[in-house]
Each structure stands twice: as structure tokens, then as C-alpha cells.
N, C-alpha and C positions, 0 to 999 in steps of 0.2 A: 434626280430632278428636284429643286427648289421649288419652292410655293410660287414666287413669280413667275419660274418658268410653265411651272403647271396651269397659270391663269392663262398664259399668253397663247400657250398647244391647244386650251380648250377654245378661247375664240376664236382662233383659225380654225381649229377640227368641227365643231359643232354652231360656231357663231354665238355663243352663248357669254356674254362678258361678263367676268366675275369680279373685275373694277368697280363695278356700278355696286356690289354688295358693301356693306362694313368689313373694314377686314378683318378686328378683332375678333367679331360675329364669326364670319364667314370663316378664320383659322380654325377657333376651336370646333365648328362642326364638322370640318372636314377631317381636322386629326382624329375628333371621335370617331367617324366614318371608318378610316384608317384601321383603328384599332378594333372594330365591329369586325372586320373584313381579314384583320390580321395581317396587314400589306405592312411592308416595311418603311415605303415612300410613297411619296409622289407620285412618282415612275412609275410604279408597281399600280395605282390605280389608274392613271391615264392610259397605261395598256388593256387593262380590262375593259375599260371605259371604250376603246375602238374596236376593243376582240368581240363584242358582240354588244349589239343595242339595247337587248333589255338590261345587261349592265350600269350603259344610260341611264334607262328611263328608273331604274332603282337610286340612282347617283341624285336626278333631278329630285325621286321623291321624299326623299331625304333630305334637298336643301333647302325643300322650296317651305313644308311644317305645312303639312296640309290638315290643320286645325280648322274647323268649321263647323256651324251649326243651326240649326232655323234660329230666325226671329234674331240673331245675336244682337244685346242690347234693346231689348221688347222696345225700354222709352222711344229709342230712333225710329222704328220702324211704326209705332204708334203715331208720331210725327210725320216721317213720312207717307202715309196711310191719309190721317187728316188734314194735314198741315200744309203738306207741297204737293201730292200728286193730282188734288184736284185744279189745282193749276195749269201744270201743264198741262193735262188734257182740255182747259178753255179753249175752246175756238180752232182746235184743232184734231184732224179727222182720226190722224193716226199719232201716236206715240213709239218711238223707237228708246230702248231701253238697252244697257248694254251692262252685263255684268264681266267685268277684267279679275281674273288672276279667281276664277270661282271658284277653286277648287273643289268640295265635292257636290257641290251643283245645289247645296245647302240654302244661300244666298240668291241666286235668280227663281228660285222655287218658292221660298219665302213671297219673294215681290208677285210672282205668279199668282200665289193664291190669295193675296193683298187686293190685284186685281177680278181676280175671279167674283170673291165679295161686294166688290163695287160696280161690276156689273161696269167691269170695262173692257175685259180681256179679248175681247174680237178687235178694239180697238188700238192694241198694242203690240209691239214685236220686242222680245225679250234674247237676245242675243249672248251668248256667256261663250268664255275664253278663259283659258291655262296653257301654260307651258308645258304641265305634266300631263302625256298622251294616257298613262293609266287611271291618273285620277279622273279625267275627263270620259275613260269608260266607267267607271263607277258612278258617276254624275247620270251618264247616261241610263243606267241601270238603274237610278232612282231609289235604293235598299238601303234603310237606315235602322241602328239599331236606337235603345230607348233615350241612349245619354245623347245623341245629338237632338233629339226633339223635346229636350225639356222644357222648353219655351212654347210649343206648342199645346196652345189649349184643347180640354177635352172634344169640345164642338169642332176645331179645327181639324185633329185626329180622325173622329170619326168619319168627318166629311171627307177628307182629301186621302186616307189612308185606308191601307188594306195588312192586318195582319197576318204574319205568315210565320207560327213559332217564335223565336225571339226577335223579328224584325218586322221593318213596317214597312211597306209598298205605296208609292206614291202612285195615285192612280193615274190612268192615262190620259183623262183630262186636264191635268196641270203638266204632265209630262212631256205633252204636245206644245204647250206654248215656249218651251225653252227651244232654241237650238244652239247647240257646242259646238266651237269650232277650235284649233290651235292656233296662240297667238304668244307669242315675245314679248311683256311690255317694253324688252329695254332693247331690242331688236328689232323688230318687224312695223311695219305701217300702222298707223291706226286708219280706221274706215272713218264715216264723216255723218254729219246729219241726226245725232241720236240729241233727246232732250232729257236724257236722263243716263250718268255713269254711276256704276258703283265698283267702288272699289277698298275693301276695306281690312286694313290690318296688313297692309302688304308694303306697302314702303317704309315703314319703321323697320325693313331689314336691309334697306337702301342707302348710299352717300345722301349726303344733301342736294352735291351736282346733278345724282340719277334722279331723286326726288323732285326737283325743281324741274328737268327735262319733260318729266312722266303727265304731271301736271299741266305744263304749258299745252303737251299734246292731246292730253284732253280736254283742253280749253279750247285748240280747233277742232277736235269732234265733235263738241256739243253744241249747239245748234244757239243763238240770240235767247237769253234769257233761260237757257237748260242746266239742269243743278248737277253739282257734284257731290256724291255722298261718299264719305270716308270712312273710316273707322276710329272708337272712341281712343285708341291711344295715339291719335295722328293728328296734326295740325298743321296749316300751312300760312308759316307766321308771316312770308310775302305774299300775300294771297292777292295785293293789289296788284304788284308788276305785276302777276302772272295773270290780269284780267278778270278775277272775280270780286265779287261782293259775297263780307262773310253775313250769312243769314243767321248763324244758329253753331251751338258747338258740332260738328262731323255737316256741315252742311254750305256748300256755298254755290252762290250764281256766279255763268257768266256775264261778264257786261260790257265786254269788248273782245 
């Protein structure tokens, strides 16, 4: 089995489109995969790949680089914090917030306790999504060791963490505001009405065509006037056809 044919078997078998990835990206991680696994082809991995699902969910955790970490890029998030989030909540009762592609729940926890600080958090709903069903239990489980929280200041540690030997427990009141669920970006619906997306560091493994689609469709999620925040190595240099106003570098409105 060919590399085309091995894209074409997984979108049918799993709906999972590996078109929408770069292909040079996407070749050489799968060949290294390959050689981790010691499979000869293709073939040999899309059988494993149906012979049992946690094969999957190993397959997925391996493509998708679930690199992540609080606070990533402190400046943005100090921005976001002064800059934009009191806005949106001007004038309005509730805030709906949606983190895409979270993987280890690093990212809606961060915003979490952003809000907790501001003494907004009754007033927001923080929604986070991944493709990878395992990472998204370890999200759930809230367990980080030191090098994901280096960005976490000491006041913030103490307050929101609980040490347990070499790792840190996120407490149950920040843990309560996220809820995880499994989502496709390049498959599945997006839900509607949030005034705030984050999604960051994830489409720079994407076509331009998947990029531009991903985009648009969070341009109808978000609500009149609700931001997009991205990540510092991404840019979205149509950012007018696709309906925003850029604010800031990783930050733009919708405005139609």
C-alpha cells in the first residue's frame, strides 16, 4: 500500500483526512512512525491501525505533537488578560470560550485561571476540544510535571496547584471550569455562539486550503465582534476575506 492509498483507507475507515496535513510534514512523520513500530509499509500500519483502537489513538498521538504548556508566550496571554478579555465581557452576562485542538488542557486552564483572577469565572463557560481521546484524558486528570509550568508564576502555583512528588495538581476549582469534549477541526461541526476561540500552534501543520477552511469556520462560531487568538508562529495573511480585523500580532476580530 502506497502513501496515497494509505490517506484515502484512513478517511474512509476513521474520517480522519490526511489531505488537509502538509504532505512533506506529514510523510516524514509517518515514515518515522513506521520505523518506531518496525512495519515495513503502509499496509502493515493501516492493519494495525483497524486491528485494534488504541493502535489509533497511539497513531493519532503521534501525529497530532501534543506539545503544550501554561501561559505559552506569557506577552499574549498578559494581552489577553488586560487587553481584550475585558471587553468581551462589557455588557455581557455570560462569556462562552472555546479552546480547539487543547491538547493537554494546558491552554483552557491557563484562560481559567486568567479568569478566576478577574473575578470573572462564574461568568464564563470554557469549552476545550482534541482529536486525541488519550490526551484529552490527561487534560482531564489535570497532572503536570515542572517543565510544562514554567511560565507559571510562584503566586499562581501556589494558589491553583497542589504538589504531589514530582508533579503538580491542578486544583479542583480551576478543573471545574473546563469541560472536554472530542472534536475534528477538519471534520466534524463546529458549535456556534462563543466570543472568544483559541487555538494555537495547530494549523501551521495544515494545507493553506485546510487553514483557510478552519478559519472561516471559526469566523461562524464566534459571535459579532469575538476574537480569535492563535499562536505566535501563525498568521492569517487573508484575514479580511475570511471576515476579521487584525488587532495585534496572534489576535484578530470578527466583523462580519
Amino acid at each position: 500500500m502506497d502513501f496515497e492509498e494509505f490517506k484515502k483507507k484512513v478517511k474512509t475507515t476513521f474520517r480522519l483526512d490526511l489531505n488537509a496535513y502538509k504532505e512533506k510534514q506529514l510523510q516524514r512523520r509517518l515514515d518515522s512512525y513506521l520505523s518506531k513500530l518496525k512495519l515495513r509499509d503502509y499496509g502493515e500500519l493501516y492493519n494495525q491501525l483497524t486491528g485494534q483502537r488504541e493502535s489509533y489513538e497511539k497513531f493519532l498521538d503521534h501525529l497530532t505533537i501534543n506539545v503544550s504548556e501554561f501561559f505559552r508566550d506569557p506577552q499574549r496571554f498578559e494581552e489577553l488578560q488586560h487587553k481584550y478579555l475585558p471587553g468581551l465581557f462589557h455588557g455581557r452576562s455570560m462569556v462562552k470560550i472555546w479552546s480547539a485542538a487543547c491538547s493537554n488542557g494546558s491552554e483552557p486552564y491557563s484562560i481559567a485561571i486568567i479568569l478566576e483572577e478577574m473575578g470573572l469565572s462564574a461568568r464564563s463557560r470554557i469549552d476545550a476540544t482534541d482529536i486525541d481521546r488519550q490526551v484529552l484524558k490527561k487534560a482531564a486528570e489535570a497532572r503536570y510535571n515542572r517543565d510544562g509550568l514554567k511560565n507559571v508564576s510562584k503566586n499562581r502555583l501556589e494558589r491553583f496547584f497542589t504538589k504531589q512528588g514530582d508533579f503538580y495538581l491542578l486544583k479542583d476549582s480551576i478543573k471545574k471550569k473546563v469541560v472536554f469534549r472530542y472534536h475534528d477541526l477538519l471534520g466534524d461541526d463546529y458549535q456556534k455562539g462563543y466570543d472568544l476561540i483559541v487555538c494555537r500552534n495547530v494549523t501551521i501543520y495544515f494545507t493553506r486550503e485546510a487553514q483557510d477552511g478552519i478559519y472561516k469556520k471559526f469566523n461562524h462560531s464566534l459571535n459579532p465582534g469575538g476574537i480569535l487568538f492563535i499562536g505566535g508562529s501563525e498568521m492569517i495573511f487573508n484575514y479580511k476575506d475570511l471576515g476579521y480585523e487584525k488587532l495585534a500580532p496572534c489576535f484578530y476580530k470578527k466583523v462580519k
